[in-house]
Short mmCIF file of the C-alpha atoms (twelve columns), coordinates in Angstrom:
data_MODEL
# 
_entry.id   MODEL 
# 
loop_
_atom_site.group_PDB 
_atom_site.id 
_atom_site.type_symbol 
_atom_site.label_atom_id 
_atom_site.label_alt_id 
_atom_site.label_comp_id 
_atom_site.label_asym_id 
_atom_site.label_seq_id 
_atom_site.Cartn_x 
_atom_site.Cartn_y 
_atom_site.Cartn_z 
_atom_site.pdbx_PDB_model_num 
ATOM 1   C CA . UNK A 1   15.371 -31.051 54.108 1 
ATOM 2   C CA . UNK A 2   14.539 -28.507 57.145 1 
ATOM 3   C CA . UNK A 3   17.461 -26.718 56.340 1 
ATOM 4   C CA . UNK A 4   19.216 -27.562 59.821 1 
ATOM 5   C CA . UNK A 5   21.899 -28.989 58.575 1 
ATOM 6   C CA . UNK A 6   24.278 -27.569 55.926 1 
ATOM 7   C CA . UNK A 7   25.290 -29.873 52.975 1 
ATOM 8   C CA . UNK A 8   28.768 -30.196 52.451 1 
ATOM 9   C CA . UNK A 9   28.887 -32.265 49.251 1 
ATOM 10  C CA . UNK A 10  31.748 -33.839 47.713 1 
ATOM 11  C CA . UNK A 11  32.217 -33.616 44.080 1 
ATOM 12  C CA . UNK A 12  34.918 -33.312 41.508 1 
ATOM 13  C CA . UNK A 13  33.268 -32.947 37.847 1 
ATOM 14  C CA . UNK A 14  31.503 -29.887 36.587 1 
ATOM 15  C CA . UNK A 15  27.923 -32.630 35.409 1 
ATOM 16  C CA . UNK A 16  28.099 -33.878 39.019 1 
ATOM 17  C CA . UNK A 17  27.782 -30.793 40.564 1 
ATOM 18  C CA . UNK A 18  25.054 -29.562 37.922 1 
ATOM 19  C CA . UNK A 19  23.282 -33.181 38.748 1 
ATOM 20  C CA . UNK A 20  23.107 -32.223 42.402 1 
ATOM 21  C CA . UNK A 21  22.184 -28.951 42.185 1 
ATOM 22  C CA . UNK A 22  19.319 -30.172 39.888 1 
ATOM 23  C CA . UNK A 23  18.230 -32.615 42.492 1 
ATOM 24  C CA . UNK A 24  18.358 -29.930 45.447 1 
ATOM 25  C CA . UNK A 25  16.174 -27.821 43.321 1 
ATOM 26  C CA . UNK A 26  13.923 -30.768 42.621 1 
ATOM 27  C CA . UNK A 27  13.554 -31.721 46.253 1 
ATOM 28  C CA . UNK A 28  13.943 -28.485 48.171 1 
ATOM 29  C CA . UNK A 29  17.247 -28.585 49.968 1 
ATOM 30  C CA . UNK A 30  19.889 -26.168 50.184 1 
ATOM 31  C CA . UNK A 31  23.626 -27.270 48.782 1 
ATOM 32  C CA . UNK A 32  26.702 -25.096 50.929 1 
ATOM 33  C CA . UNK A 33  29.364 -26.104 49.672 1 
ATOM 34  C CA . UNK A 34  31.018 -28.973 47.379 1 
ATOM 35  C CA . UNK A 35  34.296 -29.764 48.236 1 
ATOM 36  C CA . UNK A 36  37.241 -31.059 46.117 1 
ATOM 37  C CA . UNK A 37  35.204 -29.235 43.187 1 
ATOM 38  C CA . UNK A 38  38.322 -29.568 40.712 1 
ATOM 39  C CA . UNK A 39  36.175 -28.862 37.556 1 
ATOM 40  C CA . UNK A 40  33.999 -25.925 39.478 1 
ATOM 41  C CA . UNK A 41  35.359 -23.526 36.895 1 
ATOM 42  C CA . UNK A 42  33.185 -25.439 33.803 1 
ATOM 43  C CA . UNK A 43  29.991 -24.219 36.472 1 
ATOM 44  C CA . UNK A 44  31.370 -21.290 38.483 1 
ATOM 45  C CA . UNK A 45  28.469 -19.130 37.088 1 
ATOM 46  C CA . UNK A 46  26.080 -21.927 38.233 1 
ATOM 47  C CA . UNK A 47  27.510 -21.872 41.786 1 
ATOM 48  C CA . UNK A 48  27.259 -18.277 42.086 1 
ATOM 49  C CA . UNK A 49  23.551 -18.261 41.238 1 
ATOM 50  C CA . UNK A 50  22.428 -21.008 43.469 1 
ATOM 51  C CA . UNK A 51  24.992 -19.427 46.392 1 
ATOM 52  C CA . UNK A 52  26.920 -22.198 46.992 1 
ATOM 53  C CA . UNK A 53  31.015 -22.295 48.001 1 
ATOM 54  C CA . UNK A 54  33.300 -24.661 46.293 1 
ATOM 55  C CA . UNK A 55  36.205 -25.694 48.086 1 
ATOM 56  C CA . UNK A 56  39.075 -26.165 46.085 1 
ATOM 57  C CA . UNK A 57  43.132 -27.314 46.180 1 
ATOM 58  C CA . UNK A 58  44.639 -24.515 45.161 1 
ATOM 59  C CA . UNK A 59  46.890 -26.464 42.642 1 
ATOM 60  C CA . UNK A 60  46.321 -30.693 42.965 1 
ATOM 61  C CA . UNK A 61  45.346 -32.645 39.332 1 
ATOM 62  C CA . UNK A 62  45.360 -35.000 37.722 1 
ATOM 63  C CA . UNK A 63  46.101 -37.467 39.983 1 
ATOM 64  C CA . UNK A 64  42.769 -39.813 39.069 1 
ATOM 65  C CA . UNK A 65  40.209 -39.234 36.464 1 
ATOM 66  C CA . UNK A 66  37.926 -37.589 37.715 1 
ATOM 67  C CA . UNK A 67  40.919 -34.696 38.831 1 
ATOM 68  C CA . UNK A 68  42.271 -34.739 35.116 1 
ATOM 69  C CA . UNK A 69  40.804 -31.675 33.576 1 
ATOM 70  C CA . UNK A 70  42.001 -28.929 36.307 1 
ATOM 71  C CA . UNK A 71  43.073 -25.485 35.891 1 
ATOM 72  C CA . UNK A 72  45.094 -23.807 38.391 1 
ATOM 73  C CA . UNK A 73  42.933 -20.222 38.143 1 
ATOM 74  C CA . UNK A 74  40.024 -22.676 39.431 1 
ATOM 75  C CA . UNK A 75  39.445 -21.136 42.572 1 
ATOM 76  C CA . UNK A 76  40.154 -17.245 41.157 1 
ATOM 77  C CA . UNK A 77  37.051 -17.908 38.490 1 
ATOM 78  C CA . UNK A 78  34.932 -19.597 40.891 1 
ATOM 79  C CA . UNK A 79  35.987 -16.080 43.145 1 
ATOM 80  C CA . UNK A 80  35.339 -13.795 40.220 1 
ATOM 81  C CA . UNK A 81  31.934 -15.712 38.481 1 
ATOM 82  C CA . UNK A 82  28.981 -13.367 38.095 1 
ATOM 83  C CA . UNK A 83  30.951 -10.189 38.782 1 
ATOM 84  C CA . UNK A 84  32.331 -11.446 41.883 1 
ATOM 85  C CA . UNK A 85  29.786 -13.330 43.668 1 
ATOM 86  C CA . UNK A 86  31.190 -16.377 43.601 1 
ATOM 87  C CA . UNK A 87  32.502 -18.116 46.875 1 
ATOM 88  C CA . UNK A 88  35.839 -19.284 46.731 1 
ATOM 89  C CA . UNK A 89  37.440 -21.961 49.547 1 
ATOM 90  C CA . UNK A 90  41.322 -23.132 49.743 1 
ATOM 91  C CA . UNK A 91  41.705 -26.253 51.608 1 
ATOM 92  C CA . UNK A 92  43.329 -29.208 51.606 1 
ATOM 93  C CA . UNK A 93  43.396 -32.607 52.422 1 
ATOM 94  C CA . UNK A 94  47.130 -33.030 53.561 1 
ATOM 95  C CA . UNK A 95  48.502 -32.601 57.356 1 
ATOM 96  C CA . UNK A 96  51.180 -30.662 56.264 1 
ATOM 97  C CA . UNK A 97  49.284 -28.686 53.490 1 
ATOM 98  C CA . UNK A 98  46.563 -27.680 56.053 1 
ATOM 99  C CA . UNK A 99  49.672 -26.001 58.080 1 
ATOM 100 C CA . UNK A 100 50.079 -23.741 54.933 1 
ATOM 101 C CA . UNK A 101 46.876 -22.533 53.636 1 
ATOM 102 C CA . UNK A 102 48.062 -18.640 53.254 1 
ATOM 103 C CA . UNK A 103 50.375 -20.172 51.032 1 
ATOM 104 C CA . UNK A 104 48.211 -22.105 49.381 1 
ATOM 105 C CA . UNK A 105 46.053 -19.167 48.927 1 
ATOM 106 C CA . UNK A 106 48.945 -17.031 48.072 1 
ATOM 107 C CA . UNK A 107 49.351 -19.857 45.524 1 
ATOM 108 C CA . UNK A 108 45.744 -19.596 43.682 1 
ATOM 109 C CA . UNK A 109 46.194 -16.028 44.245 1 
ATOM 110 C CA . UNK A 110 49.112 -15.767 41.566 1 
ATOM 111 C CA . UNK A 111 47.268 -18.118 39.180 1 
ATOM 112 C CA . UNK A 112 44.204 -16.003 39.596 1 
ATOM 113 C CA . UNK A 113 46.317 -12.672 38.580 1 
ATOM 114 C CA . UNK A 114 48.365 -14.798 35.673 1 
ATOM 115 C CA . UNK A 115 44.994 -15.254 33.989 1 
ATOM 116 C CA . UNK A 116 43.818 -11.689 34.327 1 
ATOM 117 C CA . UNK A 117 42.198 -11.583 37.269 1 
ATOM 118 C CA . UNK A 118 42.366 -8.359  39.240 1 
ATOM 119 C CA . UNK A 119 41.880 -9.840  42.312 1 
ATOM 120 C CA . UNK A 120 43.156 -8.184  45.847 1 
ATOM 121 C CA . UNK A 121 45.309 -9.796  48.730 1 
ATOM 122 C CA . UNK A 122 42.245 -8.719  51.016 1 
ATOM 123 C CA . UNK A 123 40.038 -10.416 48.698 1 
ATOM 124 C CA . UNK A 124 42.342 -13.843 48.679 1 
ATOM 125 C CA . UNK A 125 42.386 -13.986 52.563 1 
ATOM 126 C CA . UNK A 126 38.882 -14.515 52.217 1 
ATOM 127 C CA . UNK A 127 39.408 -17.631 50.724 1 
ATOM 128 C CA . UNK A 128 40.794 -19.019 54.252 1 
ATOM 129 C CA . UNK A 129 38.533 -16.825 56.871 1 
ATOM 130 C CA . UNK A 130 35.135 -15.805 56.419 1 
ATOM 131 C CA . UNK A 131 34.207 -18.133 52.955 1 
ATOM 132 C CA . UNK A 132 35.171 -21.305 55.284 1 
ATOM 133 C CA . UNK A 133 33.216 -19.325 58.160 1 
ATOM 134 C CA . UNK A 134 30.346 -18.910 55.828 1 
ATOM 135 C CA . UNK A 135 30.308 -22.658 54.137 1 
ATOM 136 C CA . UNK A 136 30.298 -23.665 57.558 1 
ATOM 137 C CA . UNK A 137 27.515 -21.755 59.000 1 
ATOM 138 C CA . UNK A 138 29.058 -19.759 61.369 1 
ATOM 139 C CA . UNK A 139 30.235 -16.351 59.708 1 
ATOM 140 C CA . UNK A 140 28.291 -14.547 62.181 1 
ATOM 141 C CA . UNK A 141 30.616 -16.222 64.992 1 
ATOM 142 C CA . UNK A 142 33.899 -16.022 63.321 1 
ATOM 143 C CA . UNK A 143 35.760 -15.861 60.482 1 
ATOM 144 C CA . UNK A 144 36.322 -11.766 60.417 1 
ATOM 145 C CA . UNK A 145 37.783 -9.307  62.573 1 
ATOM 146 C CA . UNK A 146 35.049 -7.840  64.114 1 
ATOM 147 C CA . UNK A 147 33.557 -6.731  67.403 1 
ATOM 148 C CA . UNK A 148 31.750 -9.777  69.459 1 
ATOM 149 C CA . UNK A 149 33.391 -12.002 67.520 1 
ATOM 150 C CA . UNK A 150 35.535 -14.953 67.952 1 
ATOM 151 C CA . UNK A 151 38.933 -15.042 66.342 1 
ATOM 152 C CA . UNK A 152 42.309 -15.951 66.731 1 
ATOM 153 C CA . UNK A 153 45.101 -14.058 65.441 1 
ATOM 154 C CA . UNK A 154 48.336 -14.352 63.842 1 
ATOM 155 C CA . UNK A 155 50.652 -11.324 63.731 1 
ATOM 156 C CA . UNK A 156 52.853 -11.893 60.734 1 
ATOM 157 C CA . UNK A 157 56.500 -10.322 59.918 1 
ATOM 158 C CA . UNK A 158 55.282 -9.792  56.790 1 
ATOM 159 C CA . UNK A 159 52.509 -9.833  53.606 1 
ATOM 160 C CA . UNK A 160 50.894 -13.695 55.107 1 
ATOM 161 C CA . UNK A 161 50.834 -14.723 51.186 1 
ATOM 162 C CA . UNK A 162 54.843 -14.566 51.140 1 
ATOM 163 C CA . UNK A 163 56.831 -17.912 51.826 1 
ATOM 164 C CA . UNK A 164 59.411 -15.933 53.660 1 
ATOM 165 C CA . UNK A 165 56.261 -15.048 56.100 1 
ATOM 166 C CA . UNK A 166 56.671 -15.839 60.104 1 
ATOM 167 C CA . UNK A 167 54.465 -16.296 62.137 1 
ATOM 168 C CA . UNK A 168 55.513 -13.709 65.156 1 
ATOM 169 C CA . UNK A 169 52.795 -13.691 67.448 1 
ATOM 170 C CA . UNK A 170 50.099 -16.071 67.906 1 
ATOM 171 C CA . UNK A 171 46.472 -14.914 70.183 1 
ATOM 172 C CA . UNK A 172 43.635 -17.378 70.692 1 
ATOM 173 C CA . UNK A 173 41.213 -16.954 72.618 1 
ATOM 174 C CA . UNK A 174 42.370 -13.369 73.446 1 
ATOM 175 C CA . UNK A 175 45.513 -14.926 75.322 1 
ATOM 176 C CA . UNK A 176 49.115 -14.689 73.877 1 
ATOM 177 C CA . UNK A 177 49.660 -18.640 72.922 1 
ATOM 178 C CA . UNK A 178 53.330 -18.374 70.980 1 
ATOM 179 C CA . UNK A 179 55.334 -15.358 70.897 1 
ATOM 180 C CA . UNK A 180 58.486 -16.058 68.917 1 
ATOM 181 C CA . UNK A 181 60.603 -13.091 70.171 1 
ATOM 182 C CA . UNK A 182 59.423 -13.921 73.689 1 
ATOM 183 C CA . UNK A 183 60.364 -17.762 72.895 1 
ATOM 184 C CA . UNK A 184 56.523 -18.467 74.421 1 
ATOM 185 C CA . UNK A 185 55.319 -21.739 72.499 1 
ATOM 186 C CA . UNK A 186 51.834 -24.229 72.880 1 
ATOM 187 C CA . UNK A 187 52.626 -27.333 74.247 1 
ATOM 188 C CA . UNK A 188 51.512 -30.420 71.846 1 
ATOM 189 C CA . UNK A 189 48.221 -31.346 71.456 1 
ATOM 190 C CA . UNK A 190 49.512 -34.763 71.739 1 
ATOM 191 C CA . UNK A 191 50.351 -33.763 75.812 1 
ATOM 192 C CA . UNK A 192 47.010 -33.074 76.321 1 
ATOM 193 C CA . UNK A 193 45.035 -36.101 78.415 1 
ATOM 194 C CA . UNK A 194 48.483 -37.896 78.757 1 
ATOM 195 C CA . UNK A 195 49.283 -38.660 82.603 1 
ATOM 196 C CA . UNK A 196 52.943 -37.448 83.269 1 
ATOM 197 C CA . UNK A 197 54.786 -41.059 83.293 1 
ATOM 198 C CA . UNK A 198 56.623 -40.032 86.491 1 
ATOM 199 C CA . UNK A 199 53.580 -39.438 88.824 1 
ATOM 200 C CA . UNK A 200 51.468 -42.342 90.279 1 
ATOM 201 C CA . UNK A 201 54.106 -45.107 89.168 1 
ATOM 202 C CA . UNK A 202 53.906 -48.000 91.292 1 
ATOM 203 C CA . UNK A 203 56.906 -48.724 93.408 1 
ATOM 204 C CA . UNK A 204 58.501 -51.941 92.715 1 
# 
């Protein structure tokens, strides 16, 4: 109610999001984001107003009710509502999905131009750095290129949005973390807090 803490609010249907934004009015909070959002097209105008992200798949329907009625230029109108205000977020809620998002992007991105949309490849990569950054309350941290902020960074050998795309060099924290020329690769997460099995064994 303070505003200290940014709502991320799950919805899929255009009257539920309408309903809580009605209710935020009502009782002075602030909405950030809703996530899932599948119908945030029917409302994209409504978002835009009220400044509030939606956080879409950039293709998944259908798959229950309340995911019937989806479009796949969802997140390009939510991007494009009220001459471009709108905040558009690609997510997703699979581990191997999450791995892809450029793709995914790249994905909404072509649905987005098949319904008319003139819609840039800078603008799209916003969909996957500073919206996220923003929803998440800490664009002024990260989510850009800028000076005195935080980023990692992915060199690509080619446009990001292309499935041919590799990932060449890899920087995070400002220190070289895979190189694929150089053959220099992160160790698993899964390694990290994991005693190495050969030290401190007990002799039998």
């Amino acid at each position: 109610m303070r505003g200290e803490i940014l709502i991320q609010n799950h919805c899929y249907r255009a009257e539920e999001m309408a309903m809580m934004i009605d209710i935020a009015n009502e009782f002075d909070y602030k909405i950030t984001a809703f996530h899932h959002a599948v119908e945030a097209y029917k409302v994209a105008d409504l978002l835009a107003e009220n400044n509030i992200c939606a956080a879409m798949w950039a293709d998944w329907g259908g798959f229950k009710h309340e995911a019937y009625d989806m479009v796949q230029a969802n997140v390009a109108i939510v991007d494009q509502a009220r001459n471009g205000t709108g905040c558009a977020i690609v997510h997703s809620d699979d581990a191997i999905g999450i791995q892809h998002l450029n793709q995914e992007a790249s994905k909404a991105l072509s649905a987005g131009l098949r319904a008319g949309f003139k819609i840039t490849k800078a603008r799209a990569m916003k969909w996957i750095t500073s919206n996220p950054a923003k929803a998440a309350g800490i664009f002024d941290q990260t989510g850009s290129l800028k000076v005195g902020k935080n980023a990692d960074v992915v060199l690509w050998s080619k446009n990001p949005f292309s499935v041919y795309a590799l990932a060449e060099k890899v920087y995070i924290d400002g220190a070289i973390a895979f190189d694929k020329e150089a053959g220099i690769e992160p160790s698993s997460d899964f390694d990290i807090g994991i005693l190495n099995p050969n030290k401190n064994r007990i002799q039998e």
